[in-house]
N, C-alpha and C positions, 0 to 999 in steps of 0.2 A: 517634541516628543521623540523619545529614539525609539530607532527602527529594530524591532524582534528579530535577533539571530534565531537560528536554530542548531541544534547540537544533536546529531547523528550517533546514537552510543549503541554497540553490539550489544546482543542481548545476552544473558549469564543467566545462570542459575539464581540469581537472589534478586533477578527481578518477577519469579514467581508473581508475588500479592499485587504488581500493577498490572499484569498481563492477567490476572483471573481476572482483575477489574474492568480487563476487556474482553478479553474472551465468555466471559458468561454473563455479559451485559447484552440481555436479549434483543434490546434496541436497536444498540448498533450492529450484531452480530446478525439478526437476520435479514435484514435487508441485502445485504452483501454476501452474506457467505452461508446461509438459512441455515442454520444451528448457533445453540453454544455449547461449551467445552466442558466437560468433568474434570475436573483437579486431574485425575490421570491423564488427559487429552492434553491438558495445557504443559504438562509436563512432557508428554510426547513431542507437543509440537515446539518447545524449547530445545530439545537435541536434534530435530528437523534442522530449525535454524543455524544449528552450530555448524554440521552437517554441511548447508550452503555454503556457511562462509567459507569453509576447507575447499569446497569441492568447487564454488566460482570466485569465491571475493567478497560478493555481498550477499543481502538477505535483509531480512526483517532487519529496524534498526529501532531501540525506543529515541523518541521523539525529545529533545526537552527542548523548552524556552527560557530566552536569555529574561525576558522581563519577568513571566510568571516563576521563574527559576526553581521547574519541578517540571517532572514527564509530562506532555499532552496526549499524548496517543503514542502508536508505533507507524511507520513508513517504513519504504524500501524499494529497490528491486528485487523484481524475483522472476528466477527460469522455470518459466511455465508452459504445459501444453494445451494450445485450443485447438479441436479438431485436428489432432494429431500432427497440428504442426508445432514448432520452437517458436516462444516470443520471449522475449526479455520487456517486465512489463512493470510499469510505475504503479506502484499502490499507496495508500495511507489509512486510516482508523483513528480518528481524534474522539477524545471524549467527549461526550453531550456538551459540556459545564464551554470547551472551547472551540464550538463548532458556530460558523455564521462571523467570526471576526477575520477573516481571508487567509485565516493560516493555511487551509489546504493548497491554497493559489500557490501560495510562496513556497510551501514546501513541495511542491510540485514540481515550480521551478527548480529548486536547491537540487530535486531527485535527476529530473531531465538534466543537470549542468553535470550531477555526478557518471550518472549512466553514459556521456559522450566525452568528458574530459578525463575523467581519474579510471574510469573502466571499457573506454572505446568503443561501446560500444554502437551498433552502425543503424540501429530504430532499436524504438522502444515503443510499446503499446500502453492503452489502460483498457481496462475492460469495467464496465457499469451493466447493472443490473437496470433495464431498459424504465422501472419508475424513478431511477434517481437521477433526479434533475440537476439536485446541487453537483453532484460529480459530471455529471457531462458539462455544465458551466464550468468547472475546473478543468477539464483536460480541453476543450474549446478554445478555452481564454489564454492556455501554453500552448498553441499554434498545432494542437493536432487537429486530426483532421480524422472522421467517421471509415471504417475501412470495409465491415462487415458486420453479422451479428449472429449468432448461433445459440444454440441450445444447451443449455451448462443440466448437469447431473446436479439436483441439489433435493437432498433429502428425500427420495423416493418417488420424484420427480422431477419434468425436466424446467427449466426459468431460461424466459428469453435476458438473452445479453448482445449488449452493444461493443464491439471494437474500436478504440482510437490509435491512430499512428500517428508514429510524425519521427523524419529520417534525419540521422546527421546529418548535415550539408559537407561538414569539417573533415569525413572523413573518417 
């Protein structure tokens, strides 16, 4: 069986219709980030993106695989503030239909090898919403390690979340 590459592609304007397809996918969308997006929002948060990549390198990136050879979700780095500090921090959003076959594990890794080889950077974090199990089994099973946990703004309220770290050794 060969093994699933994956393929990191910046996000553009004319991936509108697979980002609504995530962005206003209530499922995945509120467990993690408790909303979804209006067609205006999703287009808001496509010039966001653009935005990162000028202003650090990376950002949001859609997701594709080599075997299914079509987007599965988006992943990324992104410079984020928790508790008013700076984290440079690994995220991903795969679709229902390829969730449960260990692509998050891998792309996980793929993100943590990007974040300390191609962008040097010296830690990287994940942050999980304290019910989601399957993501803390993802960033566990990549050698991070629980750091803190805080209280995130999310919809008119506040949702406990979990911190994971884990530092270059490299450098």
């Amino acid at each position: 069986m060969t093994e699933d590459a994956f393929i990191f592609q910046k996000i553009a304007i004319n991936d509108f219709p697979f980002l609504k397809s995530i962005l206003q996918d209530e499922e995945l969308m509120l467990l993690g980030w408790g909303k979804t997006y209006t067609d205006a929002e999703v287009m808001e948060w496509i010039e966001k993106i653009s935005q990162q990549y000028t202003e650090y390198g990376y950002s949001y990136f859609i997701v594709k695989s080599s075997i299914v050879d079509k987007p599965i979700g988006i992943a990324g780095i992104l410079r984020t503030t928790i508790d008013s500090q700076p984290f440079d921090e690994i995220a991903y959003i795969l679709k229902k239909e390829y969730q449960g076959r260990g692509y998050a594990t891998k792309i996980a890794r793929e993100l943590i090898g990007l974040a300390f080889a191609e962008y040097h950077l010296s830690q990287v974090v994940g942050q999980v919403a304290i019910e989601n199990s399957f993501s803390k089994k993802v960033l566990e099973k990549k050698g991070m390690s629980y750091a803190f946990n805080y209280q995130r703004e999310q919809n008119d309220g506040k949702k406990k979340y979990l911190v994971y770290q884990l530092s270059n050794d490299c450098g």
